[in-house]
C-alpha positions in Angstrom: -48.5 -8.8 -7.0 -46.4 -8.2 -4.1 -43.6 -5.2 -4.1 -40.3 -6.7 -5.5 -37.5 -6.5 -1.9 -35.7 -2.9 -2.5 -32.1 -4.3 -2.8 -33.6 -6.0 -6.1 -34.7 -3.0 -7.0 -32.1 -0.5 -6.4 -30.2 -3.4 -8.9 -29.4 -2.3 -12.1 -31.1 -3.5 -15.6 -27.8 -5.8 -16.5 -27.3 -6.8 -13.2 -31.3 -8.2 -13.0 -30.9 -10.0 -16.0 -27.7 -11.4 -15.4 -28.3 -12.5 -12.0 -32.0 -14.2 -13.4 -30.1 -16.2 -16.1 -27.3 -17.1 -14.5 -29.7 -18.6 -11.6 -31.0 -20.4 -14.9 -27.7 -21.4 -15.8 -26.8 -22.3 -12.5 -29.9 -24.6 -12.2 -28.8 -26.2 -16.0 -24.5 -26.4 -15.1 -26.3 -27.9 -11.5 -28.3 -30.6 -13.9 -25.6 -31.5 -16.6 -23.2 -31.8 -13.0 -25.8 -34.6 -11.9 -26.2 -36.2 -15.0 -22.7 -36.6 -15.6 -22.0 -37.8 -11.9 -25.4 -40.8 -12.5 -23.5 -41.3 -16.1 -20.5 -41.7 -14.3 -22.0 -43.9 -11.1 -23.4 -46.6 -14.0 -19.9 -46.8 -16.1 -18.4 -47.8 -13.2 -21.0 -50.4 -12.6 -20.9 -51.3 -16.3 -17.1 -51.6 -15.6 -17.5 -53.3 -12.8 -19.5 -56.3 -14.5 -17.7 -56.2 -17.9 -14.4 -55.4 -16.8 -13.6 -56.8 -13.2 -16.4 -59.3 -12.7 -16.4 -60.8 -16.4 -12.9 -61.3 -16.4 -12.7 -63.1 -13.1 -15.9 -64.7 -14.4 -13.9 -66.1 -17.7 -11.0 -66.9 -15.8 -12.7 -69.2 -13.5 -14.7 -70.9 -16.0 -11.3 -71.7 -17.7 -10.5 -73.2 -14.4 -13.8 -75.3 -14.5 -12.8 -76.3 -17.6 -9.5 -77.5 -17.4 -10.5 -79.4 -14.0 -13.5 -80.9 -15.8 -11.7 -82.4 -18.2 -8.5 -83.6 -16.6 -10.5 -85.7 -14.4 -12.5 -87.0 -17.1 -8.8 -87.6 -19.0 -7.4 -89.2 -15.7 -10.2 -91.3 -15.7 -9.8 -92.6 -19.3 -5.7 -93.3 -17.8 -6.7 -96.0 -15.5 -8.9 -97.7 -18.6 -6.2 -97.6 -21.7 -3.9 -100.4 -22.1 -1.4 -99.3 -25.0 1.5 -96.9 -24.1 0.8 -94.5 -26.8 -2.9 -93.9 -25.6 -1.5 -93.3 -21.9 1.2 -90.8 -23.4 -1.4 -89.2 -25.6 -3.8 -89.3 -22.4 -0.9 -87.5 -20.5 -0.3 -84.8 -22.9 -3.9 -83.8 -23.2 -3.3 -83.3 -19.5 -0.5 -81.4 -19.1 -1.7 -79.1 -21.6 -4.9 -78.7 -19.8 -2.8 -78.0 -16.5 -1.3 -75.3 -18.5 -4.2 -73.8 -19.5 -5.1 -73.6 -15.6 -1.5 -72.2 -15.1 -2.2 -69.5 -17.4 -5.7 -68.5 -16.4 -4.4 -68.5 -12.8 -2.0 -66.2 -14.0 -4.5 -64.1 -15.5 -6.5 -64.1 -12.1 -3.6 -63.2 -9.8 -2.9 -60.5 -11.8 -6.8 -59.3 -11.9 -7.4 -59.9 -7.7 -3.8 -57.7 -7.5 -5.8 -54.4 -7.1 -9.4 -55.8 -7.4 -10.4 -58.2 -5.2 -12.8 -58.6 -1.8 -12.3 -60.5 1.2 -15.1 -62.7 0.4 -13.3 -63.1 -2.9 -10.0 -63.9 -1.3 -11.6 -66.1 0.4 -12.7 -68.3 -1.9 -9.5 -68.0 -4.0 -8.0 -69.5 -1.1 -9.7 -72.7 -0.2 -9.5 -73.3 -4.6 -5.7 -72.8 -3.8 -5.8 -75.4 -1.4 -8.2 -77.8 -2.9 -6.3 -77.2 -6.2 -2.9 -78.3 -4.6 -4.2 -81.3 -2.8 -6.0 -82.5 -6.0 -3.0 -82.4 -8.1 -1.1 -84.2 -5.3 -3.7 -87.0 -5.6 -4.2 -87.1 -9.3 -0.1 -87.7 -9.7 -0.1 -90.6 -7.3 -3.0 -91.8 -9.7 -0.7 -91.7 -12.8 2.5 -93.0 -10.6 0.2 -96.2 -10.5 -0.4 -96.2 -13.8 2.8 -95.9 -15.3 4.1 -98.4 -13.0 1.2 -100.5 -14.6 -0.8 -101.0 -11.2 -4.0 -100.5 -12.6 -6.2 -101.8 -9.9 -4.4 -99.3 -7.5 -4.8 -96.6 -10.2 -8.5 -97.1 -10.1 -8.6 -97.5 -6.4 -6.8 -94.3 -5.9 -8.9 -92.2 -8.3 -11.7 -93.8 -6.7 -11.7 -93.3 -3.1 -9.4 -90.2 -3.2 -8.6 -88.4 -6.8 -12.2 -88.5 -7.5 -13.8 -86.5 -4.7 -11.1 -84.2 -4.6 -11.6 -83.6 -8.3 -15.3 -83.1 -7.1 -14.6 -80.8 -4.9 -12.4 -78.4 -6.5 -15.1 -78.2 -9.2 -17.2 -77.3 -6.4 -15.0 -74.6 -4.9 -14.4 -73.2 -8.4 -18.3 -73.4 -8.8 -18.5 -71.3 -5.6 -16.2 -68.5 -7.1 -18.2 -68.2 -10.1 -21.8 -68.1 -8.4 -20.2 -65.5 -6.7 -18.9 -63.3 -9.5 -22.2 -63.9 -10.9 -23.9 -62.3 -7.6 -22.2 -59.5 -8.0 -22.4 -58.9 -11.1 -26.2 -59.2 -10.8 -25.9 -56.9 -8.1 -23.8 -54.0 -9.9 -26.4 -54.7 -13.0 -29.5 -54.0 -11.0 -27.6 -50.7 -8.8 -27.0 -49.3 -12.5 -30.5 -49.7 -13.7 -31.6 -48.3 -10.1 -29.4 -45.4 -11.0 -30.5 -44.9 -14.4 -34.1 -45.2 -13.1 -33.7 -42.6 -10.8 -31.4 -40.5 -12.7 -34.5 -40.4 -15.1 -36.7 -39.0 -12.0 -34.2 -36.7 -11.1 -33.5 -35.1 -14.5 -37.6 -34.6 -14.9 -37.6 -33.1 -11.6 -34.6 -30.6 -12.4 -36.0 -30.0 -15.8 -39.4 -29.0 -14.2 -37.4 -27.6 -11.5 -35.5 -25.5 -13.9 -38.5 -24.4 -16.1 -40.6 -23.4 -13.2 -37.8 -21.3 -11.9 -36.5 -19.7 -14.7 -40.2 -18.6 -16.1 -40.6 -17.1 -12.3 -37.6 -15.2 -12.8 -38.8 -13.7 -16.1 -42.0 -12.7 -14.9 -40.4 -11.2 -11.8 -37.9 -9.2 -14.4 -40.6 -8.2 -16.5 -42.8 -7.2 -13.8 -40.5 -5.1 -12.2 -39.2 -3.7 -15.0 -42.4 -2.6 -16.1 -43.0 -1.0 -12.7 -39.7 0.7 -13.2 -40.9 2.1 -16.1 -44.5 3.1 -15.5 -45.8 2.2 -18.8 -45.1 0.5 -21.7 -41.8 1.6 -23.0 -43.4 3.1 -26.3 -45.5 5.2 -24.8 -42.2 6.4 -22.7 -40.1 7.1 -25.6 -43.7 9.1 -27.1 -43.9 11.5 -24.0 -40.2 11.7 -24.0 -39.9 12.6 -27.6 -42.6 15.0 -27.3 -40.6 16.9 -24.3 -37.6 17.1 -26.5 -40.0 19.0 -29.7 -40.8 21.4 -26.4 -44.1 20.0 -26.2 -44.5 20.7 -22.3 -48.3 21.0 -22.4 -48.5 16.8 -23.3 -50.1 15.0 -20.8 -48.1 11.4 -19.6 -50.2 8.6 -18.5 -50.0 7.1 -14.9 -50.6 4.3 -13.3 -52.0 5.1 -9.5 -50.0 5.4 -6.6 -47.3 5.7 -9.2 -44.8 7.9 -7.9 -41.6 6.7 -8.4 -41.5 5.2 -11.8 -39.2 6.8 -15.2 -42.6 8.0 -16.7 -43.6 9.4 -13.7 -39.9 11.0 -13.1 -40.8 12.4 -16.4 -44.1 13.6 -15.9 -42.4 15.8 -13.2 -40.0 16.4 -15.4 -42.3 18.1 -17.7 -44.0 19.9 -14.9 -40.6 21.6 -13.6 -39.5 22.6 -16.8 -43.0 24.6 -17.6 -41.8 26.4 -14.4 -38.3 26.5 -15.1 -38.8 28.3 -18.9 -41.6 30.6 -17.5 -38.6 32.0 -15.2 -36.0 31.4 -18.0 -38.5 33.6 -19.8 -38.8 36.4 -17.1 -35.3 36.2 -16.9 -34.7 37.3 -20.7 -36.3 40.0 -20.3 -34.6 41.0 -17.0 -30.9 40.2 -18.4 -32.0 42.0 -21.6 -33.1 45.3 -19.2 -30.5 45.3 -16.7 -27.8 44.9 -19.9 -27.9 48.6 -20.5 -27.7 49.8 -17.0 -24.5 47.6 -17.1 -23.0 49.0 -20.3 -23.3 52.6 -18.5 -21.6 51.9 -15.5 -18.8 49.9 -17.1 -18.6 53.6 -18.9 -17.9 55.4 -15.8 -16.2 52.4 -14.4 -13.5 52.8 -17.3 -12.8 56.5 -16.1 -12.0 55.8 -12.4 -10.0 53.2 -13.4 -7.9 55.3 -16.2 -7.4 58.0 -12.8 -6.3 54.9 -10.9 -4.1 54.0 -13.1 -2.2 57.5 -13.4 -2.0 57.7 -9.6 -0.4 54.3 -9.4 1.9 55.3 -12.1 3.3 57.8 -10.2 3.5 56.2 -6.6 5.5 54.1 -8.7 7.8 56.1 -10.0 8.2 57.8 -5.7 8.6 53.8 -4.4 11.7 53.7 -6.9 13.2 56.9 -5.7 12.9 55.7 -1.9 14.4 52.1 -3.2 17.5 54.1 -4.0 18.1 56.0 -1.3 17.6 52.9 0.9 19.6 50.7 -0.4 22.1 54.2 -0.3 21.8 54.2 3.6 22.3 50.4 3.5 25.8 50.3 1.6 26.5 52.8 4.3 25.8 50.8 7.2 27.6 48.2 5.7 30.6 50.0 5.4 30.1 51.2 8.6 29.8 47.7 10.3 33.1 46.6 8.2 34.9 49.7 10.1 34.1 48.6 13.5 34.6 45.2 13.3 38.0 46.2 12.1 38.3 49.0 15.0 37.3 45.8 17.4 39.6 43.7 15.5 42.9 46.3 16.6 41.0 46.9 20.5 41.4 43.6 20.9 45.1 42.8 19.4 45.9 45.9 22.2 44.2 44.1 24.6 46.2 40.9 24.0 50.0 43.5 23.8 49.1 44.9 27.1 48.4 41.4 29.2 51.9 40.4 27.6 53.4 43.5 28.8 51.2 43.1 32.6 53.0 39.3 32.4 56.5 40.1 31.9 55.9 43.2 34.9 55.2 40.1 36.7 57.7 38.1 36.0 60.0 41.4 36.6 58.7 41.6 40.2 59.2 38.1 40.6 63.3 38.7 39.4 63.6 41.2 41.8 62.3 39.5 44.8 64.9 36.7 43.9 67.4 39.6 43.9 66.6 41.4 46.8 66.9 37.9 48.9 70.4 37.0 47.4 71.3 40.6 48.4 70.3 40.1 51.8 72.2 36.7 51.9 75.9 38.4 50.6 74.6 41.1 53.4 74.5 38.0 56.5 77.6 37.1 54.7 79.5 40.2 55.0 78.3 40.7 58.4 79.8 37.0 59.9 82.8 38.1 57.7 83.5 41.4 59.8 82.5 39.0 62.8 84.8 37.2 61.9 88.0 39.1 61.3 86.9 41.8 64.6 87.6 37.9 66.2 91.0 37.7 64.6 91.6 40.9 65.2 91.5 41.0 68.8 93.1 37.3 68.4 96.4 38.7 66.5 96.7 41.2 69.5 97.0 38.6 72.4 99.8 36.8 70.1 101.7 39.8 69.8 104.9 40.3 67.7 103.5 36.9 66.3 99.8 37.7 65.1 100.8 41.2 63.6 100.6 39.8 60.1 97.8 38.0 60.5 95.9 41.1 62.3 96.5 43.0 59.0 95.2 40.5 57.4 92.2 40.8 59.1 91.7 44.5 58.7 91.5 43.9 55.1 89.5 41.5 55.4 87.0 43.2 57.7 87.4 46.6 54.9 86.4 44.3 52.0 83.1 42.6 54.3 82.3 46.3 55.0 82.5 47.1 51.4 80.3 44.4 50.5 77.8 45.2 52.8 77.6 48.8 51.6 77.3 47.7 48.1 74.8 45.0 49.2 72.7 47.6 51.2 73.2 50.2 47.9 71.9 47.4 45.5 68.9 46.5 47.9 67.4 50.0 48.2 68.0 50.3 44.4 66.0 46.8 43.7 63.6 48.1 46.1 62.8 51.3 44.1 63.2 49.3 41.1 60.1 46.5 42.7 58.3 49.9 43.5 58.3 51.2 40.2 57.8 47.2 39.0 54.5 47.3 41.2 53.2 50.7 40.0 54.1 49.6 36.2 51.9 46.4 36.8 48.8 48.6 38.2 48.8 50.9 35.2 49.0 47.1 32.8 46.0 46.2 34.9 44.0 49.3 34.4 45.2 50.0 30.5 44.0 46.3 30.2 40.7 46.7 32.1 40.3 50.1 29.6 41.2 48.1 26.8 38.6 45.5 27.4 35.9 48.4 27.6 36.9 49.7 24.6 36.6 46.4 22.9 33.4 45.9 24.5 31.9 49.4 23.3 33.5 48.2 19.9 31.5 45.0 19.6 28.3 46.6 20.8 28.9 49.5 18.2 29.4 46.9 15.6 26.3 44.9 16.9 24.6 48.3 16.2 25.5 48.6 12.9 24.8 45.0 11.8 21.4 45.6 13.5 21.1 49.0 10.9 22.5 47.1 7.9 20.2 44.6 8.6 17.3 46.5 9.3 18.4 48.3 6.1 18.4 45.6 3.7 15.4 44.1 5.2 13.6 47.8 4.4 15.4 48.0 1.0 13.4 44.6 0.2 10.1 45.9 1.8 10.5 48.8 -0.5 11.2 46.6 -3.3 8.2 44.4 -2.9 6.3 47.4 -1.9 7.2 48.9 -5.6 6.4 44.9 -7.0 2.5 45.6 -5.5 2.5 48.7 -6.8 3.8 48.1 -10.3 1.6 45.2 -9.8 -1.3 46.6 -9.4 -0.9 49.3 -12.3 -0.9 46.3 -14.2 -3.8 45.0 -12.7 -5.4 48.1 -13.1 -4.5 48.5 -17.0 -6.0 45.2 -17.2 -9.1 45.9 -15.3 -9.7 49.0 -17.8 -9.5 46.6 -20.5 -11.7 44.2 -18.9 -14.0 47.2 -18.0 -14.2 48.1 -22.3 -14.5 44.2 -22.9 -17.2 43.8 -20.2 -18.9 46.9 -22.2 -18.8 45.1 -25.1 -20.2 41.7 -23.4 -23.3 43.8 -22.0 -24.2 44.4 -25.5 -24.0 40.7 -26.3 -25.8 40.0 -23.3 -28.7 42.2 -24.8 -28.7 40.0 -28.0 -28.1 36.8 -26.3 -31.3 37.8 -24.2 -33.5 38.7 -26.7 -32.1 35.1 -28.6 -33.2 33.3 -25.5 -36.3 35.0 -25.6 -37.0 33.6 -29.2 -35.5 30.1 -27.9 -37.7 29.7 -25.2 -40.8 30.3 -27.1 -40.1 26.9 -29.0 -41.4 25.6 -25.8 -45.3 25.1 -25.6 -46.4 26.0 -22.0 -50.5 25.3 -21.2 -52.8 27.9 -21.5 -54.2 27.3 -18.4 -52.4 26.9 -15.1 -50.6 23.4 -14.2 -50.2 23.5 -10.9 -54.2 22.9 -10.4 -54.0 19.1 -10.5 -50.3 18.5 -9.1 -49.8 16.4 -6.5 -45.9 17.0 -5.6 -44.4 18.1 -2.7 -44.5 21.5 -1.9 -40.7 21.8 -2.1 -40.7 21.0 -6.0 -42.9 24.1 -6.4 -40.5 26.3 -5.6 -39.2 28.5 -8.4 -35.9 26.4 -9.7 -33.9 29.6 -10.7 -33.5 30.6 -7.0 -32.1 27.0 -6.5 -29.7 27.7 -9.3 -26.3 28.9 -9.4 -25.0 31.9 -12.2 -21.7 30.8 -13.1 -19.3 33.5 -12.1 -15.6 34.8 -14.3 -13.0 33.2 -13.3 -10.8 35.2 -10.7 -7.6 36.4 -13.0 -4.0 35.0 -12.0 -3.2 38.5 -11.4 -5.7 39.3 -8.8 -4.6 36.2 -6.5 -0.7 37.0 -7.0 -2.1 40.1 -5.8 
């Protein structure tokens, strides 16, 4: 039998099975679909003849009926004689007229939503013929109940009679043709059944064929999966778990990849795994002792590690204090200069007032000095002035001897002013001097005021840098001390791991030798099994190499750390 494609067989069990009976049940939903769609096909043919063509059917008969006999009644009109005969004639009539009326009624309302153009057709042209009938039929019995019975006959003869004929024969039309089609709808259903019987054989075979395919398929593959029957692969299992590793699985050939052949390996890699598990034992149980001594000595160094640590300890906290000492001092230190910059600069700020109002004072006395020299042109045109009046009062005479005294004085009081002006200007002029010199020493006590705030601010830069640097050694110290602390207690720890690991050794000793006694529950050949092994040569390889000894945990402490 042909391989089964991969991607069926990388499917799982569940998914196979599913997947073959729901291609089953597809197949069976697919077949009861059918049926019910045939089922459906004939109860619409079936409701076609019963339903649609029997009713139109009935209806027109009724028509045939009630025109059959009306003529045959308006016939027997034009032969009575007596009144009450004609009037009973005439009801039978009308009441066959209704019973047309009502089957009409019944027709209209079936050819509403049912109804072909060959069908409306024909209603038609009984439409018309009806009309024109009834047209003739009550001229016919206008003659007759005006007595004019020869002309009744006549009438019913030549015209009332054919037309009577002819309705009945476009009545007659209708119905052969309901019957045509009811005929046909009867034989498309039992076509349709008939074939629906083919089909459902077909399907049925269809479905069997298929559906035992798939089985065999499952079962086949299945079987392949498991390489034997699955008895005989829950026998070689069991026997593996009772440590039976010398049993010998059966194989098909070329079987490689199959559960019993997985096990088969299995077996063969656990003979090599417990023959190194063995060796192993009695390595772990060797090497325990050699471990138990140097955990031994290992517990010494780490008690004298533990002392030293103690007291690097104990100096880390003694340099912590002096630290943060020498930073309480450089903060006090900062907070000194900043307040020594703080008055530089208030100085600073007093001597640029003082350098403005110099300025301002120097500015005042150059105002002065130029009104002084004004009262000075002043006094001078006043002496002008009365030397002019002067020398004026002596050409009058006796006349102008007043006025020339008058002049004198005035010319003593100019001169007066002008010595007074001249005495004020040279003291406003030593006064701007001293002004000027006054403003130089602002300028340079303000320049030397700036410097000193300067060298302030870079002192007090200075000692934020040392406070800083301080505090930032006071908390290197501090975590310094942290490690160290932190490590005594890591240490203290380790020498209690160191006794426990002691103690462990020992239970590794009697673990090994309980392995020992475990792994002899295991039955190994007595000759060797790799003779007649076909496996790669990577699956030879010792599996304990491949293997990975769990390690201890690392402790919290050691990663803080």
């Amino acid at each position: 039998m042909k391989a089964i494609p991969s991607g069926l067989s990388r499917l799982g069990i569940r998914t196979r099975l599913v997947g073959g009976f729901s291609v089953v049940l597809i197949l069976i939903v697919l077949l009861t679909v059918i049926g019910i769609l045939q089922v459906n096909r004939i109860d619409r043919s079936l409701t076609t003849i019963n339903d649609i063509n029997g009713v139109k059917l009935r209806h027109a008969i009724d028509w045939r009926g009630s025109v059959h006999d009306r003529a045959i009644l308006l016939r027997d009109m034009t032969l009575v004689g007596s009144s009450s005969a004609l009037a009973a004639l005439k009801r039978d009539y009308q009441a066959l007229a209704d019973d047309y009326q009502l089957a009409a009624s019944g027709m209209a309302e079936m050819t509403r939503e049912n109804v072909t153009p060959r069908e409306r057709e024909l209603l038609a042209a009984i439409e018309r013929q009806a009309d024109t009938t009834e047209r003739l039929a009550n001229e016919v019995m206008e003659n007759r109940e005006q007595s004019d019975l020869s002309g009744a006959r006549e009438r019913l003869l030549d015209a009332a009679g054919p037309a009577f004929f002819a309705w009945l024969d476009s009545i007659n039309a209708f119905i052969d043709h309901q019957e045509a089609e009811s005929a046909a709808d009867s034989a498309l259903a039992r076509d349709t059944a008939a074939g629906f019987q083919i089909l459902m054989l077909a399907l049925c075979l269809a479905a069997l064929l298929l559906g035992g395919g798939i089985a065999y398929l499952l079962a086949s593959q299945l079987l392949r999966e498991l390489g034997a029957e699955p008895h005989e692969v829950r026998a070689f299992a069991e026997a593996i778990g009772r440590g039976e590793l010398a049993a010998a699985g059966r194989l098909r050939k070329n079987d490689e990849h199959s559960i019993m052949a997985a096990q088969v390996g299995m077996a063969r890699q656990l003979q090599d795994i417990v023959a190194q598990v063995r060796a192993a034992a009695e390595a772990v149980a060797s090497n325990s002792e050699q471990i138990a001594e140097g955990n031994t000595e290992l517990a010494s160094r780490t008690q004298q590690q533990a002392s030293a640590l103690t007291q690097t300890a104990s100096a880390m906290e003694e340099l912590n204090g002096t630290v943060v000492q020498n930073t309480e001092n450089a903060g006090q230190a900062s907070r000194e200069a900043e307040s020594a910059s703080h008055t530089a600069r208030q100085g600073g700020v007093a001597v640029e007032q003082m350098a403005s109002t110099m300025n301002e004072l120097d500015r005042s006395a150059g105002e002065i000095a130029s009104i002084i020299s004004t009262i000075d042109d002043i006094a001078f045109q006043t002496n002008i002035l009365a030397l002019n009046a002067s020398v004026e009062a002596a050409r009058a005479g006796e006349h102008g001897r007043g006025f020339a005294v008058v002049a004198a004085e005035v010319r003593k009081l100019a001169q007066k002013s002008a010595d007074a002006a001249k005495e004020i200007n040279e003291l406003i002029t030593s006064n701007v001097e001293r002004v000027r010199s006054g403003n130089n020493r602002a300028a340079e006590a303000r320049q030397a005021t700036e410097e000193i705030v300067e060298a302030i601010a870079r002192v007090s830069q200075l000692m934020r840098e040392i406070s800083q640097a301080s505090v930032e050694q006071s908390a290197g110290v501090q975590e310094a001390g942290t490690a160290v602390a932190e490590m005594d207690r890591v240490t203290q720890q380790n020498a209690t791991l160191v006794n426990e690991s002691a103690t462990a050794a020992g239970n590794l000793r009697e673990h090994a030798q309980q392995l020992m006694t475990a792994m002899a529950a295991f039955q190994l050949p007595s000759h060797g099994h790799h003779a007649n092994r076909s496996w790669p040569e990577s699956e030879s390889q010792p599996l304990m190499a491949q293997l990975k000894l769990p390690t201890r945990e690392r402790q919290p402490e050691w990663a803080n750390f």
